[in-house]
C-alpha positions in Angstrom: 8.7 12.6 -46.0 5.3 13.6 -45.1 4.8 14.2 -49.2 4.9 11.0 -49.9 2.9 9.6 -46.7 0.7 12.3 -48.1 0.3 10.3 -51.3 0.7 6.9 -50.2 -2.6 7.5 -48.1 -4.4 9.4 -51.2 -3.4 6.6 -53.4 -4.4 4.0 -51.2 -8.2 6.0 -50.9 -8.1 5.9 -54.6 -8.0 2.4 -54.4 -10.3 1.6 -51.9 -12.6 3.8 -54.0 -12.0 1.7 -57.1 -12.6 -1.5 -55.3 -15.8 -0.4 -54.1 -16.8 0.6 -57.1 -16.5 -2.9 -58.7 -17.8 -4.3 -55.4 -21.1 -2.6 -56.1 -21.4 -3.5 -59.4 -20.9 -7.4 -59.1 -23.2 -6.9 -55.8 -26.0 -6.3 -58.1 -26.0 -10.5 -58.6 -27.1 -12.4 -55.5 -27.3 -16.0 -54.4 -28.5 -18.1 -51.3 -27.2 -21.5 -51.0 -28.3 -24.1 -47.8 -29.1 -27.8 -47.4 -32.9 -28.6 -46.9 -33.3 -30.8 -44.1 -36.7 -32.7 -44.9 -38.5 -35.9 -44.6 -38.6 -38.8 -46.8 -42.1 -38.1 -48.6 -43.0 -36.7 -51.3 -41.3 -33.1 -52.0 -43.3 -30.1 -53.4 -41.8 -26.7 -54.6 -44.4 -23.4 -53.2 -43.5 -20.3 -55.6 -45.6 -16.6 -54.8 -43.4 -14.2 -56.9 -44.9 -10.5 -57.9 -43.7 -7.6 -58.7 -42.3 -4.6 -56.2 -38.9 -4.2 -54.2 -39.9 -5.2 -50.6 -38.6 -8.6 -49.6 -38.0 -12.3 -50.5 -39.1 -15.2 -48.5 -36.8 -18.1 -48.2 -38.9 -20.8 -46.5 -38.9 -25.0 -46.0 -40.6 -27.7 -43.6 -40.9 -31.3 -43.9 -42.3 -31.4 -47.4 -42.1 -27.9 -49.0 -39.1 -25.1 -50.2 -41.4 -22.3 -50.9 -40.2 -19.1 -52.5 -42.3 -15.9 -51.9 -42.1 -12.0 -51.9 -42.2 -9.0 -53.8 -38.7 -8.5 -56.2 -39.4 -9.0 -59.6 -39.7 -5.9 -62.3 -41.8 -8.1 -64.7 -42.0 -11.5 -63.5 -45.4 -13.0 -61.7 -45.8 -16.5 -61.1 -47.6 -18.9 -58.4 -48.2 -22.2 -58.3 -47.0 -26.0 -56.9 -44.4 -27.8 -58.4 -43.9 -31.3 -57.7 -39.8 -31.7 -57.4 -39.7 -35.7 -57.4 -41.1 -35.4 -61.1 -38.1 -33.6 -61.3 -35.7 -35.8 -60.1 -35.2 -34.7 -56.5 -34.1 -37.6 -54.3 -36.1 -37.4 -51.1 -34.3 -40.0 -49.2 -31.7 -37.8 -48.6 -31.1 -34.0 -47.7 -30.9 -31.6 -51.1 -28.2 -29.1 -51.1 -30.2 -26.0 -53.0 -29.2 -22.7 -54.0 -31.0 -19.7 -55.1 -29.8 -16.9 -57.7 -31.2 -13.8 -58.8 -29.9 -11.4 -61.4 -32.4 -7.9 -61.2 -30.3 -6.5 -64.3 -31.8 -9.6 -66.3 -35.0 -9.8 -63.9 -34.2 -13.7 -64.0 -34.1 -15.7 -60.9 -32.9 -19.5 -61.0 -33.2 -22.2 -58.6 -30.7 -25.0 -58.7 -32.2 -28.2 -56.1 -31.3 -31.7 -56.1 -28.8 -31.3 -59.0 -31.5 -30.1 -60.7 -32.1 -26.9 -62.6 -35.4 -24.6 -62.5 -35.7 -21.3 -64.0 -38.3 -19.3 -62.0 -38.2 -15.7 -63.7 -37.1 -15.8 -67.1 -35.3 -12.9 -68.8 -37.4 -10.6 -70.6 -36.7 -6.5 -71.2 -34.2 -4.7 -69.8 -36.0 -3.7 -66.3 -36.4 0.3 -65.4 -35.4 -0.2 -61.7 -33.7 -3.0 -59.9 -34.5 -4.6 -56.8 -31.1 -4.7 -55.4 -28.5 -5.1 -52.1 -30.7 -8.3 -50.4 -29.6 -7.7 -46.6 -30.7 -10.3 -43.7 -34.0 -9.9 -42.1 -34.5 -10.8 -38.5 -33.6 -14.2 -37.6 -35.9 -17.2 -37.3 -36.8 -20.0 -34.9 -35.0 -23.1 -34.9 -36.8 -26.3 -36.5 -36.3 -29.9 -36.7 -36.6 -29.3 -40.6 -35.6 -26.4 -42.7 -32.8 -24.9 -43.6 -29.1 -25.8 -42.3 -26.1 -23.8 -43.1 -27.7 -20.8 -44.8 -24.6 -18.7 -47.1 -24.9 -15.4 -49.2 -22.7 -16.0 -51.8 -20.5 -18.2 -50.1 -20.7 -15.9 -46.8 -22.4 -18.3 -43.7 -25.0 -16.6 -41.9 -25.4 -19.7 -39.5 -24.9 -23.3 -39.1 -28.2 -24.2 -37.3 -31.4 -25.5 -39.4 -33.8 -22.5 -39.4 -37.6 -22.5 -40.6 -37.1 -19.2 -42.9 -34.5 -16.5 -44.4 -36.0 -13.2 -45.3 -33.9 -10.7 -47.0 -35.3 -6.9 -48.1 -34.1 -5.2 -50.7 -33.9 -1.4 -52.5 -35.1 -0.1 -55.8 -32.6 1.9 -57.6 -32.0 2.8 -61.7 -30.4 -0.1 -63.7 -27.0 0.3 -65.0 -26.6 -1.0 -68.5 -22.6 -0.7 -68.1 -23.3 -3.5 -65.6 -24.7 -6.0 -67.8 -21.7 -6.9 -69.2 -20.6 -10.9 -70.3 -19.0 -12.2 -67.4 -17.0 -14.4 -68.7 -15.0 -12.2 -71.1 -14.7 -9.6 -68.9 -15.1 -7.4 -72.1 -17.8 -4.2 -72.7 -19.4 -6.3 -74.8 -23.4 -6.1 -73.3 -25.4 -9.4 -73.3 -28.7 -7.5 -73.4 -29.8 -4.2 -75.3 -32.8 -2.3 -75.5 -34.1 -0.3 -78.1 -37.2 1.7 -77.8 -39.2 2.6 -81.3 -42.3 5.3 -80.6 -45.1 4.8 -83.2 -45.8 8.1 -84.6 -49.7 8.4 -86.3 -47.3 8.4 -89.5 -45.8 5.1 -88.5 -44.7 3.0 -91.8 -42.5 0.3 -90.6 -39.3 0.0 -88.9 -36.1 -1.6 -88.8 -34.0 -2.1 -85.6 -30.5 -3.9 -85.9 -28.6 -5.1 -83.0 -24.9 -4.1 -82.0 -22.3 -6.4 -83.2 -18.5 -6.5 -81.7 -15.6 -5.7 -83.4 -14.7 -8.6 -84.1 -17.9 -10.1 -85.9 -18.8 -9.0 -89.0 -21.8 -6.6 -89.9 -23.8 -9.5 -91.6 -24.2 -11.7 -88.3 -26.2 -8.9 -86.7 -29.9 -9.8 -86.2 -32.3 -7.6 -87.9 -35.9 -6.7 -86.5 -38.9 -5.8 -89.4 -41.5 -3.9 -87.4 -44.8 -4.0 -89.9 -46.9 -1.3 -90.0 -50.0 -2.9 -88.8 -48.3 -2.8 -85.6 -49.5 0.9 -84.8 -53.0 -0.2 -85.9 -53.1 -3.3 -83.0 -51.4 -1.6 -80.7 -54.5 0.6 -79.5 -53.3 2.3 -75.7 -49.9 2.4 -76.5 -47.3 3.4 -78.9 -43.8 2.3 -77.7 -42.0 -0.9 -78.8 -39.4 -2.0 -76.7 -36.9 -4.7 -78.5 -34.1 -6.8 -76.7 -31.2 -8.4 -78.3 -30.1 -10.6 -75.6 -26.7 -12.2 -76.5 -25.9 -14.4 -74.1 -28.6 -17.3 -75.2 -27.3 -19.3 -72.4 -30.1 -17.7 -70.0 -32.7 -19.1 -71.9 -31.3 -22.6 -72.7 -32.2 -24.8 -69.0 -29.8 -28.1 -68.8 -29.6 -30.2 -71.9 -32.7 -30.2 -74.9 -33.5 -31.7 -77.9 -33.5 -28.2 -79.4 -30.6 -26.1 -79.0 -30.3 -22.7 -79.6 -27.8 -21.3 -82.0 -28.5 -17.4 -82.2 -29.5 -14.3 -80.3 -32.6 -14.1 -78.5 -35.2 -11.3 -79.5 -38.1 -10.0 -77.0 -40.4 -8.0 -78.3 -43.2 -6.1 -76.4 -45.9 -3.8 -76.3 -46.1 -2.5 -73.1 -49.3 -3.3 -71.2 -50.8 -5.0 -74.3 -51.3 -8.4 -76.1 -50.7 -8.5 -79.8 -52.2 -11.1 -81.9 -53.4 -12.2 -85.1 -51.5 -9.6 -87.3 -51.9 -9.8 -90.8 -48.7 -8.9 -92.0 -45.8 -10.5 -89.3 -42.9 -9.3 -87.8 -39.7 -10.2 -89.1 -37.1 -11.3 -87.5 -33.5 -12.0 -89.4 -30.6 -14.4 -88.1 -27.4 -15.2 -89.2 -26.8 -19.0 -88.5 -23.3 -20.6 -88.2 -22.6 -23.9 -89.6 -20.0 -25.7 -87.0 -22.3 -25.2 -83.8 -24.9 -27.7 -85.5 -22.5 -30.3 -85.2 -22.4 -30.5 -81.9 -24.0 -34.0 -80.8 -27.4 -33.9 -79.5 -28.9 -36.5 -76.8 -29.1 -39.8 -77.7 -32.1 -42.2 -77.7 -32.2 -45.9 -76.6 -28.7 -45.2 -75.6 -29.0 -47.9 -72.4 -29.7 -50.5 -75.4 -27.2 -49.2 -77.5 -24.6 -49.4 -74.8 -25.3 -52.8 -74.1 -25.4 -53.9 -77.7 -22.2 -52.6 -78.2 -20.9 -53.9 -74.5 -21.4 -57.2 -75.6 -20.5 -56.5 -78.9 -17.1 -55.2 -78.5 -16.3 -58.4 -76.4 -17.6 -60.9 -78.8 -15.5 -59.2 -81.5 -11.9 -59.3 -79.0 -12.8 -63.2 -78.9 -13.2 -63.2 -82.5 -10.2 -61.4 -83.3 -8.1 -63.1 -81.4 -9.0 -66.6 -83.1 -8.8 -64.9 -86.5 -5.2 -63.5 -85.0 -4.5 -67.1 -84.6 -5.6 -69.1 -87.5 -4.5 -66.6 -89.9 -0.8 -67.2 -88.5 -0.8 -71.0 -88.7 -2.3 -70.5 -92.4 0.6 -68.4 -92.9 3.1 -71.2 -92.1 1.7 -73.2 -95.0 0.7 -70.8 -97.5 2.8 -67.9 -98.9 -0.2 -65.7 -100.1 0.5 -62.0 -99.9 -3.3 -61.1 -98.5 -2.7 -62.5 -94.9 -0.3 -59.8 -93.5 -3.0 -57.2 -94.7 -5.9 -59.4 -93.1 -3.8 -59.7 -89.9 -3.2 -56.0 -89.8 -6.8 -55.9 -90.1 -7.7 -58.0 -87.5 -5.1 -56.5 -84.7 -6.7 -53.0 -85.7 -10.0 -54.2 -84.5 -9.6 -56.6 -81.7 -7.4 -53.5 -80.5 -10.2 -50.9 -80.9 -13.0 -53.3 -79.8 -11.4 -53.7 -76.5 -10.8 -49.7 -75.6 -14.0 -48.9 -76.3 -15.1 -51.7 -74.6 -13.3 -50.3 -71.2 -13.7 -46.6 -72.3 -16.8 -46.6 -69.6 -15.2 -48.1 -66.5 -11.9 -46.1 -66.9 -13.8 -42.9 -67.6 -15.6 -43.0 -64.7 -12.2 -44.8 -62.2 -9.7 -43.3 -64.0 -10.8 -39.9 -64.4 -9.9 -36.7 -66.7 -6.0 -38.0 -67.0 -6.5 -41.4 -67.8 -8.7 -40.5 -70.6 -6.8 -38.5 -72.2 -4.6 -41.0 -73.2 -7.4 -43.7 -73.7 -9.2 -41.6 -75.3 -6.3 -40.8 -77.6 -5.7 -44.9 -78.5 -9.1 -45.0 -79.0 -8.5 -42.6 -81.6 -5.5 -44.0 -83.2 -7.4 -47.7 -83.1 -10.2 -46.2 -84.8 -8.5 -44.9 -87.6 -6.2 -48.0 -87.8 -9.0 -49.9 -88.4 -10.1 -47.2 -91.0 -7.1 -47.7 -92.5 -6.0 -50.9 -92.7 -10.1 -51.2 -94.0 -9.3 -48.8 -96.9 -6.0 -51.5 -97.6 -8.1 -54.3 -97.4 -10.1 -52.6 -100.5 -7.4 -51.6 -102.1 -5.6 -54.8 -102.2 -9.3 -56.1 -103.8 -8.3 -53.9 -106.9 -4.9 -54.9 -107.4 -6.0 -58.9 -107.0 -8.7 -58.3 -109.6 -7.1 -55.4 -111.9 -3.9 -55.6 -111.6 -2.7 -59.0 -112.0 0.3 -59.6 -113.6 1.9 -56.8 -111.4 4.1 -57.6 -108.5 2.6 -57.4 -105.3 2.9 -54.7 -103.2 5.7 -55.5 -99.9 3.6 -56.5 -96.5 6.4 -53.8 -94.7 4.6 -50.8 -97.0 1.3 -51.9 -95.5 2.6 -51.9 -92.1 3.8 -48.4 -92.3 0.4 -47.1 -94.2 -1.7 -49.1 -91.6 0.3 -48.6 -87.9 2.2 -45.6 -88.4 0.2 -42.7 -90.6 -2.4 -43.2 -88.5 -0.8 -42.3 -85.5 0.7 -38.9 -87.3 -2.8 -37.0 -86.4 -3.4 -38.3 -83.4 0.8 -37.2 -82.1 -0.8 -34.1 -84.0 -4.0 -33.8 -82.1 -2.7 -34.4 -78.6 0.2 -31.7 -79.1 -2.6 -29.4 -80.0 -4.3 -30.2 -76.7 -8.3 -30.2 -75.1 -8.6 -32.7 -78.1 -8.8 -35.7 -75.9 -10.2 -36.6 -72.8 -14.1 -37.6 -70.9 -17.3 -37.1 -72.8 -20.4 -37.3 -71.6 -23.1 -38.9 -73.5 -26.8 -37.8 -73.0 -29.7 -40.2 -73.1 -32.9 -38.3 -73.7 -34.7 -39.6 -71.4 -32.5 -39.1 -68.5 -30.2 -36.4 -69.1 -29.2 -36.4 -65.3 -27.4 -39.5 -65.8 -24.8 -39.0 -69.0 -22.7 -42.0 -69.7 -19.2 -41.4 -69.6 -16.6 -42.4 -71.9 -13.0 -41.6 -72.9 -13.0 -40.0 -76.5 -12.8 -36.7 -78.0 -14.1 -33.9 -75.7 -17.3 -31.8 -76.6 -15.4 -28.6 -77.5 -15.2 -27.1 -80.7 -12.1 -27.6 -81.8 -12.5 -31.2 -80.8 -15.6 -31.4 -82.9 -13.6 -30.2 -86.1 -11.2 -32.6 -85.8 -13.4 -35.2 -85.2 -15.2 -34.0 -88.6 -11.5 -34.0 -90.4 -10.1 -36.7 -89.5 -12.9 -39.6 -89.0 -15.7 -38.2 -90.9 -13.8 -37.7 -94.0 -12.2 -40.5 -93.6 -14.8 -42.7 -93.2 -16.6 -41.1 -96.1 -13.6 -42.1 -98.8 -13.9 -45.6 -97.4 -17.5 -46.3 -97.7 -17.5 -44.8 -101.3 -14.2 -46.8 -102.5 -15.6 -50.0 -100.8 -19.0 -49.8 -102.6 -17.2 -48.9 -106.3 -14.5 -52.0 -105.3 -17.6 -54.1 -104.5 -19.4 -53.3 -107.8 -16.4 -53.4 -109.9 -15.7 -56.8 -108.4 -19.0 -58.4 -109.1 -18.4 -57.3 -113.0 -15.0 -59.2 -113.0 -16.6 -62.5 -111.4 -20.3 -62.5 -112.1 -19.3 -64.0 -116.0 -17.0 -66.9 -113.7 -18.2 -70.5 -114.0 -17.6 -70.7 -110.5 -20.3 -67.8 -110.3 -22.6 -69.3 -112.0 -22.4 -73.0 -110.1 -21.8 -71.2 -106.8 -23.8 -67.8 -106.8 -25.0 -68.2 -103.2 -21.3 -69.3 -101.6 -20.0 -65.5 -103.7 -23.1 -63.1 -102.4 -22.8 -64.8 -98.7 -18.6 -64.0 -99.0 -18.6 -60.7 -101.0 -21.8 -60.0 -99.0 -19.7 -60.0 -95.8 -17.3 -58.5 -97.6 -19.3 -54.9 -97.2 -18.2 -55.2 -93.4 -14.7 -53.9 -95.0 -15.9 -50.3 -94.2 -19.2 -50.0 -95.6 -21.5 -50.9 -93.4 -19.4 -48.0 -91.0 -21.5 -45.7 -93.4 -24.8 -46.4 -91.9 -23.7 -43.9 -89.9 -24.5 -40.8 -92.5 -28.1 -42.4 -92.8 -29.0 -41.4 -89.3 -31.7 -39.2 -90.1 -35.2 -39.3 -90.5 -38.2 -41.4 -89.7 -35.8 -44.5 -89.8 -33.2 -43.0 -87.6 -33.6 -45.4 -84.6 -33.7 -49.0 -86.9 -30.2 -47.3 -88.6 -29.2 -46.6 -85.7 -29.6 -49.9 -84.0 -28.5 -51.5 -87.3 -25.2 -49.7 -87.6 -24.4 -50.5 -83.7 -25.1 -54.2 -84.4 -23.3 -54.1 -87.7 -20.2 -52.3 -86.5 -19.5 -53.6 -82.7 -20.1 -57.3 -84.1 -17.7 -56.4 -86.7 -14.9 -58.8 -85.6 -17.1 -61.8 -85.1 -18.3 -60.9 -88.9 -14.7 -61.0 -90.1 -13.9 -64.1 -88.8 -17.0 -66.1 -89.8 -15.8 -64.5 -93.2 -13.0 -66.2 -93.5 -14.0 -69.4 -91.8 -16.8 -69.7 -95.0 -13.8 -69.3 -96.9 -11.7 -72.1 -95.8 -15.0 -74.4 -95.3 -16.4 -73.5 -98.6 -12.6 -74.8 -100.0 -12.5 -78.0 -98.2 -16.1 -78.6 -99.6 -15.3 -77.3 -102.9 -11.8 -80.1 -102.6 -9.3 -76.3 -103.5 -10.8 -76.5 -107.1 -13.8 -74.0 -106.8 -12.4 -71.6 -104.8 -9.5 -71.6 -104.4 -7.4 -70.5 -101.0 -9.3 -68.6 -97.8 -8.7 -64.6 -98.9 -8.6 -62.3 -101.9 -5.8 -64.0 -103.1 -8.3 -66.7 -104.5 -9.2 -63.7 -107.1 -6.1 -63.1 -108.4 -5.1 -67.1 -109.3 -9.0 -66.6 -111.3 -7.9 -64.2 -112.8 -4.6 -65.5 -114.1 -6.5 -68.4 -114.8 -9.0 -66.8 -117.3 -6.2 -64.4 -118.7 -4.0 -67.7 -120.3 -7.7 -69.0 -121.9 -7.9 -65.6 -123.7 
């Protein structure tokens, strides 16, 4: 019996040991959270950073958060920032929290919802400034800091003027800095040091890849030789390969970036002015440039398309209606397909035009099912689109052929579409809240219930709408052309050529003006960008004016010019002028 106790215990120790170990490790990584209690002025932001391992000085009154001491391997920096310019609300008490990483020698500040990098990452550091304990306490104040934690740990509810916490200098561990999130010995940072003999011709340093990657997506390193020659009091090169390129990319940008970050230094030198550069090779993957990047004017695009949208549901629904008492006294085979068309898009216009509010009442549940008929009603409306152009040809081409059956259309324009979404929303993550940047307040994202911002969300966005769309603008423009050769030889044509570009002009809003979208690029990317959200959220009110020219133009025109209100005007033409021949 007292074996086993024996061992029990021993294993237990061993334990203990273990989870001390790891304790230590993820100790390296420290973070002081507490609400600043200040006044209602203007708020200011006191750094004094240098280099050392003696202490940091957490500090705040009515109108300051300063950040001082001595912790940093590399990093200096002074200086007053102003946090309102920032986006700090001063009429209210800022939660604020303070993190510091020595195995990165990167400290962050996070204030006001706000993020500020202090120290950024730059070589791996010899010696760490590590295990932050407590100082001696502080007086109370009337402003300052309330509820001080370490890492989620309360040290005190009361509002204190200062925290000071020393620290120790020991050797960094590079089987620390590990990614986090995988859990994985895959290191987010390494160091490689290259000594510059007097016979120093160049050199090339490669960085690590996993397993997993393959050898080309390694980034490569040319050191020239004129290196040695400008490097005149010291002859090592240190190079790190950081991987984990979120460290250096603060909140949302205008430029993302895609690859590893390189640091190069000289130590205790400034090199400039080389003749011959230093090289450095990336390998760049295709589907992380798709993802979307802030959007400009988006406050007057939202509003455009706000009204929009609900100018097009009216629309719609008239069109809904006068195309179902025209159906009662005409039998022509184009009004199911216009119909199908116009239930598509009053159906889409009014999701998107309550994706914002039931994003931000409803939540993550609600949109994913909104944001999943938003989907299915946007390629609907693709579809039924592509019918519309199809049915064009077979009016003009083929017109002694029987018509195709309104059920066929049905099933091509209300149920294939819903095939990839059922698809989609099996697969899961597909659907559900995006946020929308503006770029000039990317604190406030707009939310909306559509396809999330993950990669595998972005690919079938890509698949499924962008191909899509791209067949239907191409077949609408080739239907459009081969059209106008069929009528533009017409005596109608000729006694009526601005009645046929006004209704063939409008025509285009069958799909094509939906490819203003692939022209957003360039110096005129904010006039196509307004355009297409004009073009497309008006859509509906387009489509019915279309067909109310129609039926006015044939009322003027006493049915003998031409003809009925819809495409099937083209194919009685075109019987017409087949029995002349």
């Amino acid at each position: 019996m007292k074996p086993r106790q024996t061992n029990t215990l021993r294993d237990g120790f061993i334990l203990i040991i273990l989870l001390s170990t790891v304790s230590s490790e993820n100790d390296r990584d420290w973070d002081f959270c507490g609400t600043w209690q200040h006044g209602r002025g203007p708020l200011s932001l006191n750094i004094n950073l240098s280099t050392g391992c003696s202490h940091i000085l957490l500090s705040a009154n009515e109108s300051s958060l300063s950040i001082s001491g001595q912790i940093t391997a590399h990093c200096t920096r002074s200086g007053v920032l102003s946090l309102n310019q920032y986006g700090v609300d001063s009429e209210k008490d800022n939660h604020f929290c303070l993190y510091w990483e020595p195995l990165l020698d990167q400290m962050k500040l996070q204030v006001g919802g706000q993020n500020l990098t202090l120290c950024w990452p730059t070589s791996l550091p010899d010696s760490c400034c590590n295990d932050l304990s407590n100082g001696p306490n502080f007086n109370h104040t009337l402003y300052g800091i309330a509820n001080g934690k370490v890492k989620n740990d309360g040290l005190t509810d009361k509002t204190l003027g200062a925290y000071k916490f020393t620290g120790t200098s020991d050797s960094c561990s590079k089987e620390g800095l590990m990614y986090k999130e995988t859990g994985g010995n895959v290191p987010c940072a390494t160091r490689s040091e290259v000594e510059m003999n007097e016979d120093f011709r160049g050199y090339n340093i490669t960085s690590p890849v996993m397993k997993s990657e393959p050898p080309e997506s390694a980034t490569s390193v040319h050191l020239p030789p004129v290196l040695k020659l400008a490097a005149k009091n010291n002859s090592k090169v240190v190079c790190t390969f950081f991987k984990n390129n979120s460290l250096f990319q603060e909140g949302y940008e205008k430029v993302r970036i895609l690859s590893d970050v390189v640091g190069i230094t000289v130590e205790n030198e400034v090199i400039k002015d080389l003749p011959e550069p230093i090289r450095i090779g990336f390998h760049h993957d295709v589907i992380p440039q798709l993802e979307p990047r802030p959007v400009r004017h988006l406050l007057a695009l939202t509003s455009i398309t706000s009204l929009g949208c609900a100018v097009s549901v009216i629309s719609c629904v008239a069109l809904i209606i006068f195309l179902c008492r025209k159906s009662r006294r005409s039998k022509e085979q184009s009004i199911p397909i216009h119909l199908g068309l116009a239930v598509s898009l009053a159906f889409l216009n009014l999701l998107f035009f309550f994706t914002g509010v039931l994003a931000n009442m409803g939540g993550e549940y609600v949109c994913v099912w909104v944001g999943a008929g938003l989907h299915y009603a946007l390629l609907s409306s693709f579809v039924w689109m592509g019918i519309e152009v199809f049915n064009t040809f077979w009016m003009v081409y083929m017109v002694f052929s029987p018509p195709v059956k309104p059920c066929v259309y049905n099933l091509v324009g209300y149920v294939v579409p819903a095939v990839p979404v059922i698809i989609l929303a099996a697969v899961g993550g597909i659907y559900g809240m995006r946020e929308v940047v503006p770029s000039d307040d990317v604190s406030n994202p707009y939310r909306m219930c559509w396809m999330t911002n993950t990669y595998k969300a972005l690919l079938a966005h890509y698949v499924t709408n962008m191909m899509l769309l791209a067949s239907l603008v191409f077949s609408g423009i080739v239907m459009l052309f081969l059209v106008y050769r069929q009528i533009r030889t017409r005596d109608e044509w000729k006694q009526n050529r601005v009645a046929f570009l006004s209704i063939w002009g409008l025509s285009c809003l069958f799909g094509t003006t939906w490819g203003l979208t692939f022209l957003d690029f360039g110096p005129l990317s904010d006039f196509v960008l307004f355009l297409s959200c004009i073009l497309n959220s008006f859509q509906g009110f387009f489509l019915m004016l279309r067909f109310y020219m129609l039926d006015w133009i044939r009322k003027q025109a006493g049915g003998a010019g031409l003809g009925s209100t819809s495409t099937g005007s083209t194919r009685q033409h075109m019987l017409q002028a087949q029995e002349k021949n």
